[in-house]
N, C-alpha and C positions, 0 to 999 in steps of 0.2 A: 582422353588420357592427358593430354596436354594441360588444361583447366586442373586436373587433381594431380600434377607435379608444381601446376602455380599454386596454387593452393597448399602442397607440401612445405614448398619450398620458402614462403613468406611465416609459414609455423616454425620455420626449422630459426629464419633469420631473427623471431621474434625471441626464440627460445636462447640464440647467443649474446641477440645484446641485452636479456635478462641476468644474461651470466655474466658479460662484463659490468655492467653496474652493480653486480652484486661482490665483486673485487672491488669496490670505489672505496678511500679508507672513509670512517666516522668515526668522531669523536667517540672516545670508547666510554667517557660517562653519556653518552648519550645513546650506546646501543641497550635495545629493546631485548630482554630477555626471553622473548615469546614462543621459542622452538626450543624444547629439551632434548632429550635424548633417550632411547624407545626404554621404557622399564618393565624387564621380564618377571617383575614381583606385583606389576600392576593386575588388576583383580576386573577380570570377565565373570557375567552372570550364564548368557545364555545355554555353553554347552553343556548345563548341567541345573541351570536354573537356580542353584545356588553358587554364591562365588567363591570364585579358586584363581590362583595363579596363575597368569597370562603362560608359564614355563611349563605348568602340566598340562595345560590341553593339547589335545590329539589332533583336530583338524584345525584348519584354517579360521582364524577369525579376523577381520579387519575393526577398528575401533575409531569414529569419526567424533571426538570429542567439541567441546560447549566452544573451546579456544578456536579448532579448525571449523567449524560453522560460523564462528564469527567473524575470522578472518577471510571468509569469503564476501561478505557483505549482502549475499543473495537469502532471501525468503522464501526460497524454492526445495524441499526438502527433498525433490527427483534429483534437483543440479546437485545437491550435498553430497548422493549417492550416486553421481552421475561418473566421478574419479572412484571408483573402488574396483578394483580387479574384478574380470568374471561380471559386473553388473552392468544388463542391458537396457535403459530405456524407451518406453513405446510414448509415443508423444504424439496426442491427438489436434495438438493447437496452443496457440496462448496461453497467458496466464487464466486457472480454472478450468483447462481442460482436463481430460482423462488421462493421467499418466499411469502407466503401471511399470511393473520389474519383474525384470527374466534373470536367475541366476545361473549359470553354468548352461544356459541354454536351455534349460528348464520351462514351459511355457510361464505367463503372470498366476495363472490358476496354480500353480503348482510350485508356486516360490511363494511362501509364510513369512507373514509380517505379524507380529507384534507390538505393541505398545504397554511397556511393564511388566510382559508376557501374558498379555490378552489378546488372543486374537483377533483382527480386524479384517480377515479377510470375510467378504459377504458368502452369508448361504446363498444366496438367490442365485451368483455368477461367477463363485470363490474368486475373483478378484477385490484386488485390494487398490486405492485409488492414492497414491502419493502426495497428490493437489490436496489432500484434502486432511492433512496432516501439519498443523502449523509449528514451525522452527522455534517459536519463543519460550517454550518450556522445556525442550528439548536436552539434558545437559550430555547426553553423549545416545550413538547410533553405535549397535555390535550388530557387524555382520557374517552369521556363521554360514561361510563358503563349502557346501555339498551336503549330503542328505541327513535328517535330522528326524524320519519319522519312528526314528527307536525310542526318542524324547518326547517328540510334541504330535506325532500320529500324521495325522492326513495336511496336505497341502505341502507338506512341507521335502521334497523331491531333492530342488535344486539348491534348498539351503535355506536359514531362518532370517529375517532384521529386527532386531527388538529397538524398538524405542525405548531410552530408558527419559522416565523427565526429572527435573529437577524438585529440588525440596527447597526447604528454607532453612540457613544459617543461622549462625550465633549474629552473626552481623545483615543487621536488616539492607534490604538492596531493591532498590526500584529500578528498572529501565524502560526507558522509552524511545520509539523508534519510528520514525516515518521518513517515506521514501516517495519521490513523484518523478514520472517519467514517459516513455514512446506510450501512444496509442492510451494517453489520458490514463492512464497507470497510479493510483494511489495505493499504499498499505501503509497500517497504521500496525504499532502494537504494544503493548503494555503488562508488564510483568510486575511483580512482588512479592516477597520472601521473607519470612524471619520465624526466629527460632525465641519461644519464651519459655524458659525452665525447658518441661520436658515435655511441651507442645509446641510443632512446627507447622506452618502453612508456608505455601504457593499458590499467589491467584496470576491467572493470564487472561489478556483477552486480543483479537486479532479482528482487525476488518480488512476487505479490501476492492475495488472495485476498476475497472477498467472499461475502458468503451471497445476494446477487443481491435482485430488489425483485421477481420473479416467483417462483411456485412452480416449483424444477428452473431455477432460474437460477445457479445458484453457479457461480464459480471460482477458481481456484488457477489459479498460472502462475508459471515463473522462469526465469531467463534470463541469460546468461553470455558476456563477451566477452574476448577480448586481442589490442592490437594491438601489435605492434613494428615496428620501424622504425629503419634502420641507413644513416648517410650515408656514399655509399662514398669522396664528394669531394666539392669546394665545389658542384658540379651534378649530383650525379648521386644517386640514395637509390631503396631498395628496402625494400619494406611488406610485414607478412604479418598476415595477421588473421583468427581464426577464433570461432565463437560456436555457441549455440545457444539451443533456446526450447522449454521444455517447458510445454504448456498444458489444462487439462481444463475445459470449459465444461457445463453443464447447456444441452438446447436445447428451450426448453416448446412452440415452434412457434409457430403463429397464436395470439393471444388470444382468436378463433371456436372452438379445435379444439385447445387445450392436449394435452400429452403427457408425460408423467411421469416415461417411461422413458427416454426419449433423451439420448444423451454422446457430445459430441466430443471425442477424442483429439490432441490435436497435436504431432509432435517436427521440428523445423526446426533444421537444422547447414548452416552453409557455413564454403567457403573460398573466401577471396582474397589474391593472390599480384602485387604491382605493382613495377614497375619506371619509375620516371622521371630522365631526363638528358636530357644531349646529346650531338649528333655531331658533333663540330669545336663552334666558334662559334655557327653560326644555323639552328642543327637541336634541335628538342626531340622527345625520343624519350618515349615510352608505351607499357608494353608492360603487360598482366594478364592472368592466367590465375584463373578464379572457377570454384564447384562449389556447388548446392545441392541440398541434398536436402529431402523438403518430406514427411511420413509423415503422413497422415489416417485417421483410424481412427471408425467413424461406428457407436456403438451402437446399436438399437433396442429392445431390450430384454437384461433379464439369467436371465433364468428361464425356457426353457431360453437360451441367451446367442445373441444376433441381432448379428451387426456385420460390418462390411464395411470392407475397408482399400483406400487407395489410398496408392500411392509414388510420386513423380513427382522425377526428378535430372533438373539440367542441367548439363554441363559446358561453358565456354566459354574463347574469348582473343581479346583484342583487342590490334590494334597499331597505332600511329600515329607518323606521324614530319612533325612542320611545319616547313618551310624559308621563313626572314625573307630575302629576296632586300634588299629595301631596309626601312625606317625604315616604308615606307607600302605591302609588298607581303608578304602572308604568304600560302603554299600549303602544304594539307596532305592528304597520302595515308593510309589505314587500311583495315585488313581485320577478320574475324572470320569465327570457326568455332564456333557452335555444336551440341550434339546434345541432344535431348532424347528424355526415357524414361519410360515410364508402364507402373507393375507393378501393374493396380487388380484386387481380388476380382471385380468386377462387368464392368468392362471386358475383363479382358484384359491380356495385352503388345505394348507400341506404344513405337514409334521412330519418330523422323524428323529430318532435319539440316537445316542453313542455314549455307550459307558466302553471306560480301557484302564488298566493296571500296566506298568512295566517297572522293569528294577533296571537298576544300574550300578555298576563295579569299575573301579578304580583299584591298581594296585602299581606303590610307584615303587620301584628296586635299583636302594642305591643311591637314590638322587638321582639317578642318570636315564629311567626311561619310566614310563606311562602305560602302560597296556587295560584297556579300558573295552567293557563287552553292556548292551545294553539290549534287552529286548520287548517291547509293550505288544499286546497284547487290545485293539480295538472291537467292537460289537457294536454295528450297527443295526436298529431296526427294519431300515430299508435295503441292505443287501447281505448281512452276514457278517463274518467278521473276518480279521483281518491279523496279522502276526508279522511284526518289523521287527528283524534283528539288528547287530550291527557289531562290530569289532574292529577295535582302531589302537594305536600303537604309537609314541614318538619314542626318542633315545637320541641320549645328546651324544655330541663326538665334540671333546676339550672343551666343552661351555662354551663352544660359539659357533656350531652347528647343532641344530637340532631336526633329523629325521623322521619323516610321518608317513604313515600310509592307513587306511581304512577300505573297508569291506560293509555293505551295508546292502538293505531290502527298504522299499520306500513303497508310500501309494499316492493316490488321492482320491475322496471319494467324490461320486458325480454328484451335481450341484442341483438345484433349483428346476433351476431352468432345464439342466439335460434329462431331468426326470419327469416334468409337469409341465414341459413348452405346453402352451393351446394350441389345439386340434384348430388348423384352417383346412378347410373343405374345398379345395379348385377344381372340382366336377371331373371331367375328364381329365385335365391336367395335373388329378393327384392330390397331394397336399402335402402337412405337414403335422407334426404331433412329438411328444418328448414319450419316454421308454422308461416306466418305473421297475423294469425289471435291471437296468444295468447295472454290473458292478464296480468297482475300485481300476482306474487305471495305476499297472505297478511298475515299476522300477528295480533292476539292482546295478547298483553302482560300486566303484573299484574308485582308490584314487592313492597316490604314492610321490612323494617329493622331498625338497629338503627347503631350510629357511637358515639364511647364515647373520649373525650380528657380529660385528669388529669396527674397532676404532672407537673404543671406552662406547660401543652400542650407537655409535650414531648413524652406522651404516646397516642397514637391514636390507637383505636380497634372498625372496622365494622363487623357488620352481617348481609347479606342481602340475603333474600329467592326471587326468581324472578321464573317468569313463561308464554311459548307463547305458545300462538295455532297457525298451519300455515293452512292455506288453498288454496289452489290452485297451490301449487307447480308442479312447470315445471319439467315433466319426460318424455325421451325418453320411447316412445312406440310402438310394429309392429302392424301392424294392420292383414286383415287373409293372406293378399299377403304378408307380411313379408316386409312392408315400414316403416321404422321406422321416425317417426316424434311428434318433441315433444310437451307435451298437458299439460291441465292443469287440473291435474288429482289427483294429490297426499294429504295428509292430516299429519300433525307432530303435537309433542309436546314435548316440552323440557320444563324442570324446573329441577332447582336447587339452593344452597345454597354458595355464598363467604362468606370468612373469611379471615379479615385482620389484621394483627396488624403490629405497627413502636413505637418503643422505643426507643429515645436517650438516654443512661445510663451515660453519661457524655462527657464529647467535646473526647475525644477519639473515643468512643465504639457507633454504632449505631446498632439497629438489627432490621431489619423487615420479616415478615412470613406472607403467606399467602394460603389460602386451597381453593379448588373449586370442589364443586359435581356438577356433569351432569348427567344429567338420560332425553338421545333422543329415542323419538320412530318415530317409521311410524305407524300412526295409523289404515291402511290396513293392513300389515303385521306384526305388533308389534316385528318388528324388531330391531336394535339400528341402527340411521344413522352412516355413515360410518365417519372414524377419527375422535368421540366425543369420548375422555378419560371419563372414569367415574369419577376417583381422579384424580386431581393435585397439588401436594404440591410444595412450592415454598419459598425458603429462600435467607436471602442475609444479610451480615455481611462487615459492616465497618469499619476498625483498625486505628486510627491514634497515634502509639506510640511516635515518638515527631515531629518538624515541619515538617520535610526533610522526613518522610515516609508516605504514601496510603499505604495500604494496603486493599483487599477487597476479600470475599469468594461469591461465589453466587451456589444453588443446585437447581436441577430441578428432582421433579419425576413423570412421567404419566405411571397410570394403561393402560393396554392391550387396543386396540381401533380396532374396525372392516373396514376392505378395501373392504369389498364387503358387496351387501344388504341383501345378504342371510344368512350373517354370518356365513358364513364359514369359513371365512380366517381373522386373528388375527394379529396385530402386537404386539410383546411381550411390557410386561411394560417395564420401563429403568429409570435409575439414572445418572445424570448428574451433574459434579462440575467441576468450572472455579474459577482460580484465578488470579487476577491482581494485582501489585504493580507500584507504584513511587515514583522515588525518586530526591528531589529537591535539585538537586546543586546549584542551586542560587534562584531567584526569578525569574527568566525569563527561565533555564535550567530546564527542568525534565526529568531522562530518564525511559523510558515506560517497563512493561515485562507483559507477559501474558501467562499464560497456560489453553489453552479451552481444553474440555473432558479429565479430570484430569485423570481418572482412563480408560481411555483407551475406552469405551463400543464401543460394537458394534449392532447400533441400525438404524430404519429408522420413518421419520415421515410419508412417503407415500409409498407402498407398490413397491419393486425393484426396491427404488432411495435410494441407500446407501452415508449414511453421513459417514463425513471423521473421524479419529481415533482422538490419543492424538495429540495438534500441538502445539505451542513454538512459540510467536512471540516478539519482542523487537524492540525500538526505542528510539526519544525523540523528546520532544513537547519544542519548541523556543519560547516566548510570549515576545512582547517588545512591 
């Protein structure tokens, strides 16, 4: 207890004399314009997949734009997402481990990620890997806070993150970026952009390699994008954009049960293929067709050589078409088709598809409120099909409260692995085998709040109480011969409370905080699910003393969290603070510095996967 009051109490002192230097005066031609002020006309794609008004949507979105990633100075797209209300993450190690994301307490299988609106979570293990997503095409992150499968179908429980990347400009722009640091740490990266007539590209490419802070932690990794993009008229433009990501990670295992030998292989290519216009006047069409392929390759040893490969594609298309009837009545129809394929050493070959339709309505009265109803409709070949409603509401009070609540059915369907693990045979001791009979674990969720902006909008402050019930969740289970195979048997409940605030205090000084209660049960055992913190508090402070300095604090604190279901075994709370700085030699020179885990802690997010200490990195960012 003592340890996490010092710990509080050195975040708390960091956090004041962030504050008094951010009172210091600066020459006022020399302050740095970098923090505007929030704008409720700015334009979200995700909760509707075509964009609308940051002021009519119904739930919660948070928006981590190209500015606030850059002002962090980190390469880590988990740390980008690490300050967003509600988001958890799971952290297996170093740079290139496995990070994933929990929203609202939503397990990683069941929080949907996107990139453009492609999904990227795997069939084989419906997770989606963070690491493995690079920052430099990036130009803004929407994350939609609670359940989304009336839009996007399966995975999507605790809430959606779309990546959205950047394009290319009228004004051509190269940057270049390297960083070196703890534990032989390099990353490279290099971007490019421009706009000719009425053809635009984006090329990226990213490497990066560490000798790792475990023994048999190292990795190497690069990664490569191009997108173009061609307007065929004043409304109408078609996208194509292909990439890949070659990654080799050392994996030591447990810190109980280290292993020396083991490597993970990874090669990830997609495509995606977009079309957006319209049809007549007040028809916005959407059409994409996407392919991933996703190649794992899992060594055990090299002498005589042990390894085991999985392949997992998906091909998909979606289409939608919204019809603006009036000013305050929008309806929109969409379909999809996709199939997915699993070619594993271990597994086997496995197929299975999903075609789904749903509409969706918007009618806003007044100006003053939002009332919005969505329901899809999925059909799977491997268990049936499936029906997500959802109804959701905001309404302003004097333009500067806006009120929200939503009602929603969510699922996800079982993956891969829960359907086709391999049969291992332990004789008398039973074994082990996947259940291609299992169905959709579902969800219905409630969520109800308000969100206030004042002060010409520079101060924004939410409150939002949310709550699911799950039912049918997938648990491994022995049966009386001791075969474990998983069923769909389980029952939860989570509810809880965010709390957000963002203050620009003047072009200098920006500060935003954020708080998130969880309270998970099993509702057989009235146990807590395993890695749901009960608190999370979350701050983050931005200094601009005059043009040529960033400056930025960011802390992180999560209460105790359980690793097993019995609760018996605890991971301690922990305190965490990162600081970054830049500083601008020119307009085009900045050079980079960063210290993550300021004060040293020594802490884990998943039980005997220890994260690394204090590390020290530096560099500089070229923009011409």
């Amino acid at each position: 207890m003592g340890k996490m009051l010092y710990g509080i109490d050195k975040l708390v002192v960091s956090f004041i004399l962030a504050f008094f230097c951010g009172m210091l005066p600066c020459p006022a031609e020399q302050v740095q314009n970098a923090v505007s002020s929030i704008d409720l006309g700015g334009v979200v794609v995700t909760p509707s997949r075509i964009g609308q008004s940051y002021r009519y949507t119904t739930q919660n979105v948070s928006v981590v734009d190209a500015e606030t990633i850059r002002s962090t100075g980190t390469q880590d797209t988990a740390e980008v997402l690490e300050t967003v209300p509600s988001v958890n993450i799971l952290d297996y190690g170093g740079i290139g481990s496995f990070k994933g994301i929990q929203l609202r307490g939503a397990a990683s299988s069941q929080s949907l990620v996107l990139i453009d609106g492609r999904p990227v979570n795997g069939s084989r293990d419906g997770l989606a890997d963070l690491s493995q997503i690079p920052l430099g095409n990036i130009e803004r992150i929407e994350v939609l806070r609670g359940p989304a499968s009336s839009m996007y179908g399966s995975n999507a429980v605790g809430g959606v993150v779309n990546v959205i990347t950047k394009t290319g400009t009228d004004k051509m722009r190269t940057q270049i970026q390297s960083t070196a640091g703890s534990f032989a740490t390099f990353q490279e990266s290099l971007s490019h952009g421009y706009k000719i007539n009425n053809l635009d590209y984006f090329l990226t490419y990213d490497n990066a390699s560490s000798r790792g802070f475990r023994d048999n932690s190292g990795y190497v990794s690069n990664a490569g994008s191009v997108k173009l993009g061609y307007q065929l008229g004043r409304d109408q433009r078609i996208g194509i954009s292909s990439g890949y990501l070659y990654s080799r990670i050392g994996t030591p295992g447990l810190i109980t049960n280290v292993d020396l030998d083991d490597r993970q292989d990874t090669v990830k290519q997609y495509l995606d293929l977009t079309y957006q216009g319209k049809a007549g006047e007040s028809n916005d069409v959407l059409w994409k067709y996407y392919q991933n392929t996703d190649r794992l390759e899992f060594i055990e040893s090299f002498n005589p050589i042990d390894k085991t490969t999985h392949v997992t594609t998906l091909n998909g298309t979606d289409a939608q078409i919204s019809h603006f009837f009036t000013d305050w009545l929008r309806a929109a129809v969409g379909g999809s088709f996709q199939e997915h394929r699993l070619d594993s050493m271990a597994s086997g070959k496995h197929d299975y598809s999903v075609k789904a339709f749903y509409t969706d309505t918007e009618i806003t009265f007044f100006d003053k409120s939002t009332f919005k109803t969505g329901l899809r409709w999925d059909d799977y070949s491997s268990f049936g099909d499936r029906l997500s409603p959802s109804a959701s509401l905001n309404y302003w009070l004097l333009d500067t409260v806006k009120l929200h609540a939503l009602a929603a059915r969510s699922f996800r369907a079982p993956t891969f692995n829960d359907l086709f693990w391999p049969r291992e045979d332990w004789g008398m001791w039973g074994g082990v085998e996947g259940n291609p009979h299992l169905g959709p674990e579902k969800a219905t969720s409630y969520e109800a709040g308000f969100t206030t902006y004042c002060i010409d909008n520079k101060l924004t402050a939410d409150v939002t109480l949310f709550k699911t019930q799950y039912i049918d969740l997938i648990e491994w289970v022995a049966d009386s011969s001791w075969w474990w195979r998983p069923q769909n048997i389980s029952a939860a409940s989570t509810k809880g409370l965010e709390c957000a605030v963002e203050y620009t205090i003047n072009e200098q000084f920006q500060v935003s905080a954020n708080y998130t209660y969880l309270a998970s049960e099993n509702k057989a055992t009235h146990s807590w699910l395993i890695y749901r913190p009960r608190h999370v508090y979350k701050a983050q402070l931005v200094y601009h003393p005059c043009k040529r300095i960033d400056l930025g604090i960011e802390g992180l604190h999560k209460t105790k969290r359980f690793a097993d279901e019995a609760n018996t075994v605890a991971l301690k709370d922990f305190t965490v603070v990162n600081l970054n700085a830049a500083y601008h030699i020119s307009g085009a020179l900045q050079v980079l510095f960063q210290v993550k885990n300021v004060f040293d802690r020594q802490y884990q997010e998943e039980k005997d996967y220890s994260l690394p200490g204090r590390a020290f990195y530096g560099g500089f960012r070229l923009t011409f």
